[in-house]
TORZA-248785 format. One line per 4 residues: number of its first residue (from 1); their letters; for each residue x, z, y of N, C-alpha, C. Coordinates in steps of 0.2 Angstrom, whole numbers, plus 5000, padded with zeros to 4 digits. Atoms other than C-alpha are relative to their C-alpha. Layout:
TORZA-248785
NUM = A = X:Z:Y:X:Z:Y:X:Z:Y ~ ...;
END
This chain:
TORZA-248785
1 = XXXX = 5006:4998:4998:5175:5106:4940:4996:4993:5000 ~ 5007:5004:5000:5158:5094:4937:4998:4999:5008 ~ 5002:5000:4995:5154:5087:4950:4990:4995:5000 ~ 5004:5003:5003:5135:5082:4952:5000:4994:5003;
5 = XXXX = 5000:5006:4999:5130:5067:4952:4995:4998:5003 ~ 5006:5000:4996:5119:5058:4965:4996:4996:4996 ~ 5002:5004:5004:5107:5049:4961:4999:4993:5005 ~ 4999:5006:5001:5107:5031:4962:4993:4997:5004;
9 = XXXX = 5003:5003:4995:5099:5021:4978:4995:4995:4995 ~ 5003:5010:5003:5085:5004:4971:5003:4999:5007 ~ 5002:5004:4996:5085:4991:4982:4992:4998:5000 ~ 5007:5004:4999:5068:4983:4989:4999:4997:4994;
13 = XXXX = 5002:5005:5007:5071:4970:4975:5000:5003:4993 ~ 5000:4997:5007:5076:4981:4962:4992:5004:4999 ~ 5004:4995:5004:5062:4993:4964:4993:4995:5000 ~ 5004:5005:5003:5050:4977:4964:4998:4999:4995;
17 = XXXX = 4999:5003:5006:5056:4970:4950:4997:5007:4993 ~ 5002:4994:5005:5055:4990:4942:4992:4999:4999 ~ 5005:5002:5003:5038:4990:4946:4994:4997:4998 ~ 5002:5005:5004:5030:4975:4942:4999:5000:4992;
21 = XXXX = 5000:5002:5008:5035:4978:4923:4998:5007:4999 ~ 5001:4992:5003:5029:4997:4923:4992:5000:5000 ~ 5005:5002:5001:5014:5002:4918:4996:5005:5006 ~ 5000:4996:4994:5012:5015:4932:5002:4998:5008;
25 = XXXX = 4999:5002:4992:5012:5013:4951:5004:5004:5002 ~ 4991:4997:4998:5028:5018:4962:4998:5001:5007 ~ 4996:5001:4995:5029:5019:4980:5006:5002:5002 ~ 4994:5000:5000:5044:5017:4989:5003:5001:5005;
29 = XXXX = 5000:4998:4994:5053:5022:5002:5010:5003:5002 ~ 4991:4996:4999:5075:5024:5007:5003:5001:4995 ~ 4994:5001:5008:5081:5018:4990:4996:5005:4995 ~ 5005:4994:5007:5067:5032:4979:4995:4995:5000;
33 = XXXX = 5008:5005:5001:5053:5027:4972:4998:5007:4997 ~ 5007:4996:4999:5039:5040:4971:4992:4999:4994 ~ 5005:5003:5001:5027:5040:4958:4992:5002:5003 ~ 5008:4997:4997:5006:5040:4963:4999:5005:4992;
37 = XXXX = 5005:4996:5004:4995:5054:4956:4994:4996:4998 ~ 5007:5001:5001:4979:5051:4949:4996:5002:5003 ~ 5004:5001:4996:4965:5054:4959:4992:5003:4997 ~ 5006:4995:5003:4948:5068:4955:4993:4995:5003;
41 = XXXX = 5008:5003:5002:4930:5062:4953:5000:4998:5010 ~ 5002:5001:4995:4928:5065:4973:5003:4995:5004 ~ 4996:5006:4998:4943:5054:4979:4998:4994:4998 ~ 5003:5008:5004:4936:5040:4968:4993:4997:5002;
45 = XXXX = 5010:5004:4998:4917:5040:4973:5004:5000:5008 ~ 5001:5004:4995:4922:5040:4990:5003:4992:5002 ~ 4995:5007:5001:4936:5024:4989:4996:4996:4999 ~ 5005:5004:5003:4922:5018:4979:4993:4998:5006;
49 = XXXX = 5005:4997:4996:4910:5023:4992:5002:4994:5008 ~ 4997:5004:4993:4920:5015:5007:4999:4994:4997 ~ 4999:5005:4999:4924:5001:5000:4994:4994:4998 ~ 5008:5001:4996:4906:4995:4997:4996:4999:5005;
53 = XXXX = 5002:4999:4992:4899:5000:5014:5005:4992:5003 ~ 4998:5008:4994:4913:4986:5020:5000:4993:4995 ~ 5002:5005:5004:4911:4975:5007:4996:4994:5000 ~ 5004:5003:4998:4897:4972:5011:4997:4997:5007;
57 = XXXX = 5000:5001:4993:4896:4972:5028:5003:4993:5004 ~ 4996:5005:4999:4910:4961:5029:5000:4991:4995 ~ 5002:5007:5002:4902:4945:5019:4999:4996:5003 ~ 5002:5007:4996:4903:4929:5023:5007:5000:5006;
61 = XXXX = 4997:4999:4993:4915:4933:5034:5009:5001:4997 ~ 4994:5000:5003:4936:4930:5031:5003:5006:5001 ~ 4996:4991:5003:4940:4948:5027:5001:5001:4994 ~ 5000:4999:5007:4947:4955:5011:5000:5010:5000;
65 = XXXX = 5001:4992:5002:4943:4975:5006:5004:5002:4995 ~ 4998:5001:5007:4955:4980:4993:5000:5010:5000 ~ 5002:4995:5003:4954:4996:4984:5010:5003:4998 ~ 4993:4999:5003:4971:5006:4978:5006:4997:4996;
69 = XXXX = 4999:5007:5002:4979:4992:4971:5004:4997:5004 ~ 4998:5005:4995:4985:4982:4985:5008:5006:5003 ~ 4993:4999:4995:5004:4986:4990:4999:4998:5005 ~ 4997:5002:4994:5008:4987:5008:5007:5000:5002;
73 = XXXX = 4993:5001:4995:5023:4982:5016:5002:5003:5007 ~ 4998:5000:4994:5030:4993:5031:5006:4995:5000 ~ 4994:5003:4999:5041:4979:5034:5008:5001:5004 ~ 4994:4996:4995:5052:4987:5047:5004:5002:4996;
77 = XXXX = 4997:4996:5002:5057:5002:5036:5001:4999:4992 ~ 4999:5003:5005:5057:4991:5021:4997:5007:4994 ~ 5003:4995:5003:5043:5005:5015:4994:4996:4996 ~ 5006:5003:5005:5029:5001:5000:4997:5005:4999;
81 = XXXX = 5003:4993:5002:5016:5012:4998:4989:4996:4998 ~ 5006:5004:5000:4997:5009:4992:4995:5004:5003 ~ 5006:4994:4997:4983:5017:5003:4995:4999:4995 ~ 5006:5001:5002:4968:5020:4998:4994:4995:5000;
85 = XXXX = 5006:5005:4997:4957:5006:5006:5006:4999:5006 ~ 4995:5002:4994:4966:4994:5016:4996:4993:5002 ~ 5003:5004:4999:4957:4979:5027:5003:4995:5005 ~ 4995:5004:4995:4965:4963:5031:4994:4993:5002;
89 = XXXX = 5001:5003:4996:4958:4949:5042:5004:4993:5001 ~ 4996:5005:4996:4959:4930:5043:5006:4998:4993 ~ 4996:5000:5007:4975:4924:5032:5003:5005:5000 ~ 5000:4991:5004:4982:4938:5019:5010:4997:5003;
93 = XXXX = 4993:5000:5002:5002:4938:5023:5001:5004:4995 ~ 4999:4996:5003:5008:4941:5008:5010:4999:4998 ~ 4991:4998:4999:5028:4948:5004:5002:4991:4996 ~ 5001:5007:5005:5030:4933:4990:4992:4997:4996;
97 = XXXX = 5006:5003:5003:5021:4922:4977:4998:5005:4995 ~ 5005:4995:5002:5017:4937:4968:4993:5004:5001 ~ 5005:4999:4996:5004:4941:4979:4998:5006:4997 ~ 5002:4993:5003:5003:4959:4975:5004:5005:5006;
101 = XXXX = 4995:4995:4995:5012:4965:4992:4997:4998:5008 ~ 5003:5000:4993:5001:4966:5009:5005:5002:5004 ~ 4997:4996:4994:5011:4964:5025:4993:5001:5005 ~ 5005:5000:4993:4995:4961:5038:4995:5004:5000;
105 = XXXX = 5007:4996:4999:4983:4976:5036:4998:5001:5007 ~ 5002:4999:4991:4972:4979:5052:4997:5006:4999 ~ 5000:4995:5000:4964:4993:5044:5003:5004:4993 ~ 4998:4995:5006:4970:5008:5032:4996:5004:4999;
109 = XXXX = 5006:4995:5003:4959:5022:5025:5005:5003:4998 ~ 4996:4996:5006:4968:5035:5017:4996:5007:4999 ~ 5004:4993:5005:4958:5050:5005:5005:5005:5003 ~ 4996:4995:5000:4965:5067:5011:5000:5004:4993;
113 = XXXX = 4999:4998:5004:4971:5077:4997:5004:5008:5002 ~ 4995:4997:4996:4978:5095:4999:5009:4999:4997 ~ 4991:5002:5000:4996:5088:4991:5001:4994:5006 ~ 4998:5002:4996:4994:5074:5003:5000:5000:5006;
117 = XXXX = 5005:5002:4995:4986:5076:5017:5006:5004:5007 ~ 4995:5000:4995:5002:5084:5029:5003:4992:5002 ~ 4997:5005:5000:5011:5070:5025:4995:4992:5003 ~ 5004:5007:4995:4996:5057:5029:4999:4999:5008;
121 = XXXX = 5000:4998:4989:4994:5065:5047:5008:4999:5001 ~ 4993:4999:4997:5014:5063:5047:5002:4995:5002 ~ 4994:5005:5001:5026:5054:5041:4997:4994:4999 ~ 5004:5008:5003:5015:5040:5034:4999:4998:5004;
125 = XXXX = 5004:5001:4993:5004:5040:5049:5007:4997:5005 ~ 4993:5005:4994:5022:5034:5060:5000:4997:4997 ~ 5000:5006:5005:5026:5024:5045:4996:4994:5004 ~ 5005:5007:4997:5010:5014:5048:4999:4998:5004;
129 = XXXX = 5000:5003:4994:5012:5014:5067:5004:4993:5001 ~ 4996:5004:4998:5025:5003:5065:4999:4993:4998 ~ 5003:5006:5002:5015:4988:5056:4996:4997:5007 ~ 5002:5004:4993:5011:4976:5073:4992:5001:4997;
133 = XXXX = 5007:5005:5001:4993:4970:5064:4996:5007:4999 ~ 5007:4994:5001:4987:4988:5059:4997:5002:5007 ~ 5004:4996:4994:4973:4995:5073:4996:5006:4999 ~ 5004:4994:5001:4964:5007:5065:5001:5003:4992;
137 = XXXX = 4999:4995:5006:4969:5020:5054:4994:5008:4999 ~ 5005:4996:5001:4957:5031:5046:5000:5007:4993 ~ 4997:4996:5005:4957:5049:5038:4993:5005:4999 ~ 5007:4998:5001:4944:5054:5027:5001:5007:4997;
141 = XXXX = 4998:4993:5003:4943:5073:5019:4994:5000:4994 ~ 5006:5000:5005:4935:5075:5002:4997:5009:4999 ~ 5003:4993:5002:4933:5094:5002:4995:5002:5003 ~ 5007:4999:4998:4921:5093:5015:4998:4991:5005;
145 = XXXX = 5002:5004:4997:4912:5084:5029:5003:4999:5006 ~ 4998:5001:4991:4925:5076:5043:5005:4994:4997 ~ 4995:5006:5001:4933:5058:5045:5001:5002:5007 ~ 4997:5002:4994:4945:5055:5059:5004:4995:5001;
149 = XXXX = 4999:5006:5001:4949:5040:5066:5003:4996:5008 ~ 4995:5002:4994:4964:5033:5077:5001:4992:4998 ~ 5000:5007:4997:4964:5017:5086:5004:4998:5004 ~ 4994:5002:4995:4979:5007:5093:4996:4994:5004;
153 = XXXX = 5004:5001:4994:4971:5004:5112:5007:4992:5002 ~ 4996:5005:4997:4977:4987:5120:5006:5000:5003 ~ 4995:4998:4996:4991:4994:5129:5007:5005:4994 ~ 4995:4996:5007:4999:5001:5111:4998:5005:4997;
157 = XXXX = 4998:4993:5000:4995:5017:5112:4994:5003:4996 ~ 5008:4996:5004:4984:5026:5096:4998:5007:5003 ~ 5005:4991:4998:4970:5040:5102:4995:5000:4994 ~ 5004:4997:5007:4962:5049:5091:4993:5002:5004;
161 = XXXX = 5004:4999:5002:4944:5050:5091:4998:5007:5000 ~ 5004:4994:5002:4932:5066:5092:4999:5000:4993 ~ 5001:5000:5008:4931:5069:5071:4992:5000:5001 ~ 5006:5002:5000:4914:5066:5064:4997:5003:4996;
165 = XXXX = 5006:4993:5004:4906:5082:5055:4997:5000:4997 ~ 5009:4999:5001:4888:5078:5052:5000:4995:4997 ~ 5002:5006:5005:4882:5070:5037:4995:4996:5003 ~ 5006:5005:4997:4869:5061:5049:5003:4995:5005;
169 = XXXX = 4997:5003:4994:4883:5053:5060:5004:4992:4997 ~ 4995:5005:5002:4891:5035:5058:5006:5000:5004 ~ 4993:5001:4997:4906:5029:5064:5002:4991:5002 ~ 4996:5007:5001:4914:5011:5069:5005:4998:4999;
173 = XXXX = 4992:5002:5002:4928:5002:5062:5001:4995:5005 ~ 5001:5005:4992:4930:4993:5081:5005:4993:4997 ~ 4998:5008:5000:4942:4979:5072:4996:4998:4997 ~ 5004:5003:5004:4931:4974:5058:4991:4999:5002;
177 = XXXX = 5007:4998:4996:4914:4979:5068:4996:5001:4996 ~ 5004:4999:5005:4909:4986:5054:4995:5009:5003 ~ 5003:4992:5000:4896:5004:5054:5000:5004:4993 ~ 4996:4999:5008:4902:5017:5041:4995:5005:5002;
181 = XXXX = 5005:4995:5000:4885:5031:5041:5006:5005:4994 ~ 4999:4998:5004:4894:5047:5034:4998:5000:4992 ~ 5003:5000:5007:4881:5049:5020:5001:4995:4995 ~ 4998:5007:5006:4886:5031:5013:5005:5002:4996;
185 = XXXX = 4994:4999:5002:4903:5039:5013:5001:5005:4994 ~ 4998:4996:5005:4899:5053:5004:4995:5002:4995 ~ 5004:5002:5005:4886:5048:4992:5003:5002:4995 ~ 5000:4996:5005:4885:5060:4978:5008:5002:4998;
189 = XXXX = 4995:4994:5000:4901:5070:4984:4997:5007:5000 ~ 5003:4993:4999:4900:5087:4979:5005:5005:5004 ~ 4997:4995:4996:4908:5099:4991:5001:5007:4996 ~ 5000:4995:5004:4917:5113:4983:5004:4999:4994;
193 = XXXX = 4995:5001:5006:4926:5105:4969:5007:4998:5005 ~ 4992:5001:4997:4944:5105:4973:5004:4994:4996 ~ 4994:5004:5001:4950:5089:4965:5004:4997:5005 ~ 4996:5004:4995:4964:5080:4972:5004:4993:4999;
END
């Protein structure tokens, strides 16, 4: 009798090495690698949306705003994953000289989706507890109007934040001291379409 066959662990370095020469984005995570989805009209204007508003905000001033694009390093659990909008301060730690793998994000952003959006309030969300430099993680909803926004207090410990409803309301990213007005966020979102 046939026995099945498992499948076959990467390493950190193999699945680097894999991605780097693919033409597709991976994350990675326990020897798998995972590929990304594509992302609907509504996912994209806010990404877009957000990362303007700090863009701007944050000039002149040694912050970098990076867009889907940017590898994070959980270094601990030797996890790689790409957020959405990620905001690092000061010098960038990066994994190697390839400079395409953020260890020191301070803030994260991540679009809910409904395929991903357990898993970001989840397992991700510990994931990114475990990065020393993040302070504020941030979770935006495209199908309507509500960002919620957890900050790790001086003492370790992240609290979450009363959500934020009202397209008339802003919000602060208290490490960057940036102000995020929902309606910048959600500049010619239409509510209702169900992309993901």
């Amino acid at each position: 009798m046939n026995q099945p066959q498992q499948k076959r662990k990467m390493s950190p370095e193999e699945y680097l090495a894999f991605e780097r020469a693919s033409e597709f984005k991976y994350e990675y995570f326990n020897g798998e690698i995972f590929a990304m989805t594509g992302a609907g009209v509504n996912h994209n204007r806010i990404a877009s949306n957000i990362h303007y508003a700090l863009r701007n905000q944050l000039n002149g001033r040694p912050c970098d705003v990076f867009l889907n694009d940017m590898r994070v390093k959980v270094q601990e659990i030797d996890k790689y994953t790409y957020p959405d909008v990620v905001v690092s301060c000061g010098d960038l730690e990066l994994e190697d000289r390839e400079f395409d793998t953020l260890l020191n994000p301070i803030v994260i952003i991540e679009i809910l989706s409904n395929s991903t959006e357990i898993y970001d309030r989840g397992k991700k969300f510990a994931h990114y507890r475990l990065i020393p430099s993040l302070q504020e993680y941030v979770l935006v909803s495209q199908y309507h109007c509500q960002v919620e926004q957890f900050v790790r207090g001086d003492d370790g410990v992240w609290r979450l934040f009363e959500p934020y409803t009202e397209i008339n309301e802003s919000f602060k990213i208290e490490a960057v001291d940036c102000k995020l007005p929902l309606s910048d966020i959600y500049f010619r979102v239409e509510f209702g379409e169900r992309d993901a």
